[in-house]
DSSP file (Angstrom, degrees, kcal/mol; ACC not computed):
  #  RESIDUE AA STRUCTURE BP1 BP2  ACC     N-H-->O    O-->H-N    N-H-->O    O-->H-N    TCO  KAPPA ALPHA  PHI   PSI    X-CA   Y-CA   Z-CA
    1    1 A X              0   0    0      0, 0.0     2,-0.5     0, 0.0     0, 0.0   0.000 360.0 360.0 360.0 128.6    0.0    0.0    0.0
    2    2 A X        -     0   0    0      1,-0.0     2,-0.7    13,-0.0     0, 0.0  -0.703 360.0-155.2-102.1 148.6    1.2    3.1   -0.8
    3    3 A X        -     0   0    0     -2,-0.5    13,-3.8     2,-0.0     2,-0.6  -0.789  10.9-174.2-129.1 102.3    1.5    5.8    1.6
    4    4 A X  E     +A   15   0A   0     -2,-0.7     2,-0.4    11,-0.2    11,-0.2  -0.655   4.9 176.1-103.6 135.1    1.5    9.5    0.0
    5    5 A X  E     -A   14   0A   0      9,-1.2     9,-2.8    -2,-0.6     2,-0.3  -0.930   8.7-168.7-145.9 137.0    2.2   13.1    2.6
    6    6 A X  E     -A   13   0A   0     -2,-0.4     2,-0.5     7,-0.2     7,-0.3  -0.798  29.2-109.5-103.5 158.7    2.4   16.5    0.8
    7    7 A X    >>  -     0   0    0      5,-3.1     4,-2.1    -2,-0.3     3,-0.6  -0.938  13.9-147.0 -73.9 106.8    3.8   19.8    3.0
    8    8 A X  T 34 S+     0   0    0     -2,-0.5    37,-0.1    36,-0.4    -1,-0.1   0.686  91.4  53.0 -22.7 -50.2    0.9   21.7    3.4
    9    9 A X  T 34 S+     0   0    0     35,-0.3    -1,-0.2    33,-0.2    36,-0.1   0.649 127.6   1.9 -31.1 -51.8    3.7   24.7    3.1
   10   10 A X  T <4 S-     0   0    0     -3,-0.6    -2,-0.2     2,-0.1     3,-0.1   0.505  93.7-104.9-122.0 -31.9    5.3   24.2    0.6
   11   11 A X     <  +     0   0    0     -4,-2.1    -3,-0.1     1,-0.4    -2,-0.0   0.351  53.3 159.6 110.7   5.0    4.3   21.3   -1.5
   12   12 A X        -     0   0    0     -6,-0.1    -5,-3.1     1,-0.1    -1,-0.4  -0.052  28.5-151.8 -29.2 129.5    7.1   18.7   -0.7
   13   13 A X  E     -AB   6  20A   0      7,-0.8     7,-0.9    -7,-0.3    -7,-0.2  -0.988  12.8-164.1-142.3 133.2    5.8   15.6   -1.6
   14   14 A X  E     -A    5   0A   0     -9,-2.8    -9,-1.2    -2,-0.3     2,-0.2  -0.458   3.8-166.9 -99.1 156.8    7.0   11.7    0.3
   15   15 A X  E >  S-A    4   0A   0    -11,-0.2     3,-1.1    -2,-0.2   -11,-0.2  -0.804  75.1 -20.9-157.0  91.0    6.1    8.8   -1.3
   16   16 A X  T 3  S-     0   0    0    -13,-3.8   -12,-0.1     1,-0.3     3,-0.1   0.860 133.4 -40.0  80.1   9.1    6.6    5.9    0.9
   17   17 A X  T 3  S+     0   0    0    -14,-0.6     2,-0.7     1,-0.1    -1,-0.3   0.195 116.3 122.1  96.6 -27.2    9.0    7.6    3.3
   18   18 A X    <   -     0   0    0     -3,-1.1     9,-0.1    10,-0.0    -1,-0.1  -0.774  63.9-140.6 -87.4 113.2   10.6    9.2    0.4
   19   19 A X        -     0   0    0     -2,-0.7     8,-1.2    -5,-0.1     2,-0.2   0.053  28.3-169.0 -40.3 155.5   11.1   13.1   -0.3
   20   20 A X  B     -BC  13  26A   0     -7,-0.9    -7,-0.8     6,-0.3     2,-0.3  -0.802  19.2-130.0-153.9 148.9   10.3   13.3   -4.5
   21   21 A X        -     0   0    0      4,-0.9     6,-0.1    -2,-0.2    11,-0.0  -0.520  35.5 -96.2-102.7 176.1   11.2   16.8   -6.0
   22   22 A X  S    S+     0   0    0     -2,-0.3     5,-0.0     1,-0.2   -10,-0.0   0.009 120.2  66.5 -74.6   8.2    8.4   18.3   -8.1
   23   23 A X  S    S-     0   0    0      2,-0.1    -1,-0.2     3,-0.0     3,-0.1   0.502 123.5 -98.9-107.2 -26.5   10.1   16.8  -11.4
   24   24 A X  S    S+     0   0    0      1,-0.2    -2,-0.1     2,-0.0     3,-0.1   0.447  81.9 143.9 130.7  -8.7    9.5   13.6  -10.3
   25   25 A X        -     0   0    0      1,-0.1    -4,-0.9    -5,-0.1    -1,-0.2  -0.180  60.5-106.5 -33.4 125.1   13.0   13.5   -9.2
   26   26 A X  B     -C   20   0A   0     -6,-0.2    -6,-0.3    -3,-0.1     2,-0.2  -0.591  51.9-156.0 -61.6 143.0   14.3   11.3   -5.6
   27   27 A X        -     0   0    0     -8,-1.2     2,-0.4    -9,-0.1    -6,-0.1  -0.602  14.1-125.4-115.4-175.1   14.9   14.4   -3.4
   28   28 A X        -     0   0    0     -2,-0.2     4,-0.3     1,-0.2     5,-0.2  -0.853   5.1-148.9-135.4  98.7   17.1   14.8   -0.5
   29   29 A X  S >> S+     0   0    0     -2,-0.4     3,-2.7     1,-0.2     4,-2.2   0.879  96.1  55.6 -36.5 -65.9   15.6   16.1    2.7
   30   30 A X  H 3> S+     0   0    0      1,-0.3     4,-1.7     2,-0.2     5,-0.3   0.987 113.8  48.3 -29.5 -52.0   19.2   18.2    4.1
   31   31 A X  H 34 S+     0   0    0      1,-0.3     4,-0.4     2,-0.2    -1,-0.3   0.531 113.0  42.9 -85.9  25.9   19.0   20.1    0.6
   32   32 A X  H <> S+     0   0    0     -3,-2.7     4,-3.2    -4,-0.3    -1,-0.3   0.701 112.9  49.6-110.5 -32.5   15.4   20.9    0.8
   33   33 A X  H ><>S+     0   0    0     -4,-2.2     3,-1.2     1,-0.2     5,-0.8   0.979 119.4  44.0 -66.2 -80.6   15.5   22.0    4.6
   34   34 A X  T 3<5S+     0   0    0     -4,-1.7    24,-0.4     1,-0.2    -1,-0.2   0.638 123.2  36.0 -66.3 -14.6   18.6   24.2    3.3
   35   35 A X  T 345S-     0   0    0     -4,-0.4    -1,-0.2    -5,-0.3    -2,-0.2   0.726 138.5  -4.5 -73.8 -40.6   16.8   25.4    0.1
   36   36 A X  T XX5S+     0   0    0     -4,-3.2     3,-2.2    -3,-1.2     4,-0.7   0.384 120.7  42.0-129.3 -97.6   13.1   25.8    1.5
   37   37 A X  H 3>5S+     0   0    0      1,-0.3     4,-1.0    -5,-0.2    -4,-0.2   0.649 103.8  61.6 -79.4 -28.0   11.8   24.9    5.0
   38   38 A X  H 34<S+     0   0    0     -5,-0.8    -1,-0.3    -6,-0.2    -4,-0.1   0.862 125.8  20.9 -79.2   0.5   14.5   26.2    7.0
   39   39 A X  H <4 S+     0   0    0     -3,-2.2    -2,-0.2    -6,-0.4    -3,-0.1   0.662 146.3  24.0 -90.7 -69.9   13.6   30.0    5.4
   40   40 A X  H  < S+     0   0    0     -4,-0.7    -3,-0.2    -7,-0.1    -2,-0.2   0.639  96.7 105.2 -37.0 -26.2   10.2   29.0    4.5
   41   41 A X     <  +     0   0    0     -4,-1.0     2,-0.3    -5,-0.3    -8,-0.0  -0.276  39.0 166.6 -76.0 148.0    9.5   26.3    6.6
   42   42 A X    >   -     0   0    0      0, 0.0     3,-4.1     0, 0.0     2,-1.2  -0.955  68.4 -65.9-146.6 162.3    6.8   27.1    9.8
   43   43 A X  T 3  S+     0   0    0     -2,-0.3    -2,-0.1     1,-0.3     0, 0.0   0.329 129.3  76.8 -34.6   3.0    5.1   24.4   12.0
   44   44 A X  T 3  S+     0   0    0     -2,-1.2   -36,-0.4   -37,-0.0     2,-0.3   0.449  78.2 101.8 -69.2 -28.4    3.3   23.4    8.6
   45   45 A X    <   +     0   0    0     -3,-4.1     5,-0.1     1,-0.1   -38,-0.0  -0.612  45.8 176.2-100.0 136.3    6.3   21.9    7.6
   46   46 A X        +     0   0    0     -2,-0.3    -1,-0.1   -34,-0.1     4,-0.1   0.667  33.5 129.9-102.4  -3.0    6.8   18.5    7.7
   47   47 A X        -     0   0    0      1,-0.2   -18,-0.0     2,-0.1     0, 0.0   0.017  56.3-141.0 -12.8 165.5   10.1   18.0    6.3
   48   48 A X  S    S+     0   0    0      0, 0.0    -1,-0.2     0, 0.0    -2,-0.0   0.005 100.4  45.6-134.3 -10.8   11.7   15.5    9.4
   49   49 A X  S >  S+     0   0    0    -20,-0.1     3,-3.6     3,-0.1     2,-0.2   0.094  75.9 141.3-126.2  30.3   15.1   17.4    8.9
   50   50 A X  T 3   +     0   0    0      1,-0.3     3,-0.1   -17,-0.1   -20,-0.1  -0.554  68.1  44.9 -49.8 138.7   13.9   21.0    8.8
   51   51 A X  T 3  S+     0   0    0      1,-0.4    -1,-0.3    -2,-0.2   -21,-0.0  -0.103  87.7 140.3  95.6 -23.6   16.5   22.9   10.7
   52   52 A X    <   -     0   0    0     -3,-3.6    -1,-0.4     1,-0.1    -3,-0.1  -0.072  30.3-177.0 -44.0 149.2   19.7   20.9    8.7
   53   53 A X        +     0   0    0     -3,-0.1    -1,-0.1     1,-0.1    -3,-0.0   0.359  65.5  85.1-130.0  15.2   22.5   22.7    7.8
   54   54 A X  S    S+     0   0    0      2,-0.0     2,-0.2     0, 0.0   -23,-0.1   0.434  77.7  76.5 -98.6  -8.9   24.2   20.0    6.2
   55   55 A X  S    S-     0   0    0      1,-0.2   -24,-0.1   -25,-0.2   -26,-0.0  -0.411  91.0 -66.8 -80.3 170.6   22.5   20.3    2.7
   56   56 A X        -     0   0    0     -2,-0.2     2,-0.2     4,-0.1    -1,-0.2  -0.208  54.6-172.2 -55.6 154.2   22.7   22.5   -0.6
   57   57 A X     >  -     0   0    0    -22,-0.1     4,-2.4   -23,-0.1     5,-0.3  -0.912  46.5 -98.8-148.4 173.4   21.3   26.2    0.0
   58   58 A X  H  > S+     0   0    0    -24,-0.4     4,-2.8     1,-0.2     5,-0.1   0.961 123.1  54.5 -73.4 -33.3   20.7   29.0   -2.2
   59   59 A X  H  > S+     0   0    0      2,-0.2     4,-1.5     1,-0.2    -1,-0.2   0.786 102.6  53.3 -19.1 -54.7   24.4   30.3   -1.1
   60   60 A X  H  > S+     0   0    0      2,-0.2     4,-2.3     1,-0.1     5,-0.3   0.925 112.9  41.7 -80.3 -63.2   26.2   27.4   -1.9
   61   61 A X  H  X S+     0   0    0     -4,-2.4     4,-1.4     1,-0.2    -2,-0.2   0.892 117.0  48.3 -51.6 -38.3   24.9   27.2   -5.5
   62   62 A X  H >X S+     0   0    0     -4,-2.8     3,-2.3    -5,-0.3     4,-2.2   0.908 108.8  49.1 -14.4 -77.4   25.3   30.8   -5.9
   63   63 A X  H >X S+     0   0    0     -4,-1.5     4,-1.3     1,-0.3     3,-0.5   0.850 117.9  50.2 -72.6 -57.0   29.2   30.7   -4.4
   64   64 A X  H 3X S+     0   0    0     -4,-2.3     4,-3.5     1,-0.3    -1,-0.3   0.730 109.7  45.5 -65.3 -35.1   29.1   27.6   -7.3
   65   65 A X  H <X S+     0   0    0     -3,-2.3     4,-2.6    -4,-1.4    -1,-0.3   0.875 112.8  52.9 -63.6 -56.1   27.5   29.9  -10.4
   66   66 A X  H XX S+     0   0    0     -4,-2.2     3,-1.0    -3,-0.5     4,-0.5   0.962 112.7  47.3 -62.0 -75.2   30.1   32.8   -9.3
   67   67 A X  H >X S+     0   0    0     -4,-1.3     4,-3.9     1,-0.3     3,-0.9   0.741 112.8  42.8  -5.8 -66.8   33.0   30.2   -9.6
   68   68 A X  H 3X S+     0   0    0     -4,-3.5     4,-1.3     1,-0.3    -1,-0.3   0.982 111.1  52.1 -74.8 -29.1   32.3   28.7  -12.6
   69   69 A X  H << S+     0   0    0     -4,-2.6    -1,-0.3    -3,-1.0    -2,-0.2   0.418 110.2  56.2 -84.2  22.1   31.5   32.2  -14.4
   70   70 A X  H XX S+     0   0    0     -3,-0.9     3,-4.2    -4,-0.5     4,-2.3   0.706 107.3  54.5 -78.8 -66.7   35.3   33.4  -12.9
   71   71 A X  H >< S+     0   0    0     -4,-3.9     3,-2.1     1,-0.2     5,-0.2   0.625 108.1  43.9 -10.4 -92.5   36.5   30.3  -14.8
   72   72 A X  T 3< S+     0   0    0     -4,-1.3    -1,-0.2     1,-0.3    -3,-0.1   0.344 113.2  43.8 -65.0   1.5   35.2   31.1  -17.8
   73   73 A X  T <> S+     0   0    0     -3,-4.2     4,-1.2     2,-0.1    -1,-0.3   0.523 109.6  69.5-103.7  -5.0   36.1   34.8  -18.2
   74   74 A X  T << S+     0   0    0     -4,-2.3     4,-0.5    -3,-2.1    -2,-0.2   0.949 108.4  31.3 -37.7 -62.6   39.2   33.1  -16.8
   75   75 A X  T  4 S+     0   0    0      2,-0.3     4,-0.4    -5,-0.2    -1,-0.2   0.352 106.6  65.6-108.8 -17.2   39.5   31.5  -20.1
   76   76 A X  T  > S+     0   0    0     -5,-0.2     4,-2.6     2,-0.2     5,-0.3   0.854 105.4  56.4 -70.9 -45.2   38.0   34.1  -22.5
   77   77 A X  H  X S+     0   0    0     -4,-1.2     4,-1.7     1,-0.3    -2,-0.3   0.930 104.4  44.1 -57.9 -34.6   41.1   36.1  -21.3
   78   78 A X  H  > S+     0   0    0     -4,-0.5     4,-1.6    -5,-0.3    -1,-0.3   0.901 109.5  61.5 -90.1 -19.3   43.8   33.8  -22.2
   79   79 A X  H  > S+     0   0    0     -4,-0.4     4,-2.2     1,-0.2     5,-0.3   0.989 109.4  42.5 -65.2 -40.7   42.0   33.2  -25.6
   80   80 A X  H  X S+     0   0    0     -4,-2.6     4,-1.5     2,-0.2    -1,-0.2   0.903 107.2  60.8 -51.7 -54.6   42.5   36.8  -26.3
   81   81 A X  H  < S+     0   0    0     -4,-1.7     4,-0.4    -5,-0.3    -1,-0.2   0.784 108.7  43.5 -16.1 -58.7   45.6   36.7  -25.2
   82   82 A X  H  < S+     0   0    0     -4,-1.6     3,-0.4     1,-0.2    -2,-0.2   0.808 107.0  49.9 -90.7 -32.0   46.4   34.5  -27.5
   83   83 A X  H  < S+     0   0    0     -4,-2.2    -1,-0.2    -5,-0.3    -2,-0.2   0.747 105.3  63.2 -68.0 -27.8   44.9   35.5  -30.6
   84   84 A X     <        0   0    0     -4,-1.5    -2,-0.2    -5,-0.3    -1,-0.2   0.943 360.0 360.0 -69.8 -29.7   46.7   39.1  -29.6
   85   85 A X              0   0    0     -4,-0.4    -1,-0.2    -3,-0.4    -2,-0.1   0.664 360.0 360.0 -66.0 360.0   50.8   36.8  -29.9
């Protein structure tokens, strides 16, 4: 039998004991507490690790986004560079 709970809050949906992203995805509770419930989240939420701090946040992917777009003006500059020898 299967055994469905949505977050009234947010719209987190378990399937059997397992968090599911809204693509249809397997989710990961830590990165949803750091993504949604622990800004979002209120006594509505049922997440079971709301308050982790050990998952993805909007921070970390940020800090990831900046990174890679240093790289790659990293690397438009030495192409220029080089077309300039």
């Amino acid at each position: 039998m299967e055994s469905t709970k949505t977050c009234s809050k947010c719209g987190a949906t378990w399937i059997n004991g397992q968090h599911y992203w809204a693509t249809g995805n397997k989710g990961n509770e830590d990165d949803l507490a750091g993504l949604v419930c622990n800004k979002l989240g209120d006594d509505a939420c049922i997440n079971p690790k709301k308050g982790s701090n050990i998952g993805d946040t909007w921070a970390s992917r940020l800090g990831y986004m900046e990174g890679a777009m240093d790289a790659r003006k990293k690397m438009l500059e030495d192409l220029r560079e080089q077309e300039g020898e």
